[in-house]
C-alpha positions, 0 to 999 in steps of 0.5 A: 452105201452112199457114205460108202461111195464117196469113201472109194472117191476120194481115197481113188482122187488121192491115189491119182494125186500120189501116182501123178506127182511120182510120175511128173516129180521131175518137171513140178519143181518150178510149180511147187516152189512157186506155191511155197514161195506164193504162199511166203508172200501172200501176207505181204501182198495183202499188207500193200493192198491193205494201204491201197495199192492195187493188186496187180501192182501189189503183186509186181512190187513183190515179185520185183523185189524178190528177183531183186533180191535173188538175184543180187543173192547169186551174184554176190554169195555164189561164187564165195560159196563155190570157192568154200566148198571146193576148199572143203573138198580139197582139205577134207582129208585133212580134215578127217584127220583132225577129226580122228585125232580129236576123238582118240583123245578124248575117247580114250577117257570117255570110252576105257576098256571099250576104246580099241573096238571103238577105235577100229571101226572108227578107223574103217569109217574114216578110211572109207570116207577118205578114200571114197569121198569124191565118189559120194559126192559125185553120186550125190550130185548125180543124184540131185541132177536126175532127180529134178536139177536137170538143166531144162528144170533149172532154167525153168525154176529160174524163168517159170517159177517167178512168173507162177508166182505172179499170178498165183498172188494175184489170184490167191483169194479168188482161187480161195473162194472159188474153192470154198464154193465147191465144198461139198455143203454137208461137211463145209463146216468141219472142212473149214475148221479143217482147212484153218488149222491146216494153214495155221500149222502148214504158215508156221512153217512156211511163213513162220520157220522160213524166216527163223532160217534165214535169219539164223543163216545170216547169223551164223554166217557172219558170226562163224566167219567173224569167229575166223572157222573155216568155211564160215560162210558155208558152215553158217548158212548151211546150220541156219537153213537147216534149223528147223532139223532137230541138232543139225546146228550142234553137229556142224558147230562140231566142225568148229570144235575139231578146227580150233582145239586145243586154242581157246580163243577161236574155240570160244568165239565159235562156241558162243556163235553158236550159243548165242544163235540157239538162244536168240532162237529159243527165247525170241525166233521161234516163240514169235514166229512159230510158237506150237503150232506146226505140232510136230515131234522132231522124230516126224519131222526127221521120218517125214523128210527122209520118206518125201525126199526118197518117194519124190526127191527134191519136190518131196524135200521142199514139201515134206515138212508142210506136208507133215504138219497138214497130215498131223492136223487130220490125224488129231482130228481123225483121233479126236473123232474116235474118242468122241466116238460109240466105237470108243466110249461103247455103247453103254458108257452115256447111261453108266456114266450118269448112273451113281455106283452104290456101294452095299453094306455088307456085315 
């Protein structure tokens, strides 16, 4: 019964915690960004206190430094980027055009016989697109907006979230201990272990993810711009930040393809961009940076943003991967518990297994 009791709580606190985050989603934007970013930069915190410098000063100089950083990010690539992204709007017509032209020539080849139905629904598709555009965008912009870009969440994002990050780096290990002192000392021990592979999966994504993005951002921004695409710098940031999203950097780099061909001087330059970025990944970023232990098949990955994103918007988006990996790491454990369990094994399988089978000699 008693095993019983503490079941019902916890699975009680963890459906008070859902219906709390859907129902203040639109106001724990500042708050959960603040925990992301603190837990970014907790690491380089602690490096500075580890050479003397005091906490709290520790934790101003990182702060500073980031807002620094931020804000000269704004001044200086805001405006570029709005610039692009009100080029794209305006030649995405065209665009769709070449795009169309594109695939009728080679699908032609790729498709035979089954081309013209191909091609018909093609036709549709683009026509819808062109022709409803500017209403997508404008309800996915509406979208963001109520769903936690409000103009009193973006001041706030602005204002609070650096001032949460402060403090919350400042506190980082007490806060800690003061929780590891809760801990319930029956389960302490499997909590712990539960809790190191937990921050290990959910670092290699925060921490370790984090900084593949941006590099790979800045990397293709000025590689795809130096190539001479269109919207580069767009394009470039876009496929770096979204890296972590299985194919997503092919599918832009596409939009490289269907601007230069048939030229193949551009078209060479983009593609090897592009090439170069996924090696550099492959062979250096995420080796280093992440190596195996987010242990998440893109498939989940995929499902986990689309789910978190629609459940809690923006807030799910920034917490959905993190969230991923956490949940992947109890699952293995939940299933490990099973197999090492009588329930799996039976109740007979210690003494069969000990047993040797005798095989009798029949004539």
């Amino acid at each position: 019964m008693r095993v019983e009791r503490q079941l019902w709580f916890w699975v009680g606190a963890l459906v008070v915690l859902v219906l709390a985050i859907a129902l203040l989603r639109d106001i724990l934007l500042p708050f959960v960004a603040a925990v992301v970013v603190a837990y970014f930069l907790n690491p380089i915190a602690d490096r500075l206190q580890g050479y003397g410098l005091n906490r709290t000063w520790a934790a101003i100089l990182v702060v500073g430094v980031v807002a620094v950083l931020v804000a000269l990010a704004l001044i200086l690539l805001v405006p570029v980027l709005a610039d692009q992204v009100r080029q794209l709007v305006a030649a995405l017509p065209g665009e769709t055009e070449r795009f169309k032209i594109f695939v009728e020539r080679f699908g032609r080849d790729w498709l035979g016989p089954s081309f013209p139905s191909f091609q018909t629904t093609l036709d549709r598709a683009l026509a819808d697109l062109s022709q409803n555009w500017a209403t997508m965008a404008g309800a996915v912009m509406a979208s963001v907006w109520t769903r936690g870009l409000a103009l009193v969440n973006f001041v706030s994002l602005l204002l609070i979230t650096p001032v949460v990050v402060f403090y919350l780096l400042v506190d980082w290990h007490p806060m800690l201990a003061r929780l590891d002192d809760a801990l319930p000392r029956d389960y302490a021990p499997t909590i712990r272990r539960l809790a190191v592979g937990i921050n290990d999966a959910v670092a290699a994504f925060i921490r370790g993810q984090g900084t593949i993005c941006l590099v790979l951002g800045v990397f293709y921004a000025i590689g795809l711009s130096w190539a001479g695409i269109d919207y580069g710098l767009l394009v470039g940031l876009s496929t770096g930040l979204l890296a972590f999203v299985p194919i997503v950097g092919w599918v832009l780099g596409l939009l490289a393809i269907v601007q230069f061909w048939p030229d193949p001087a551009p078209l060479l330059k983009a593609v090897g961009v592009l090439v170069c970025g996924i090696a550099i990944d492959t062979a250096f970023l995420s080796p280093r940076f992440v190596g195996q232990k987010i242990g998440l098949h893109p498939v989940w990955m995929i499902f986990a943003l689309f789910v978190f994103s629609y459940l809690f918007g923006l807030v799910g988006t920034l917490v959905a991967v993190p969230l991923a990996a956490a949940i992947g790491v109890l699952v293995r454990f939940a299933v490990q518990q099973y197999l090492d369990s009588s329930l799996y094994k039976g109740s007979g399988a210690a003494a069969e297994g000990s047993a040797v089978p005798v095989v009798e000699d029949r004539p």
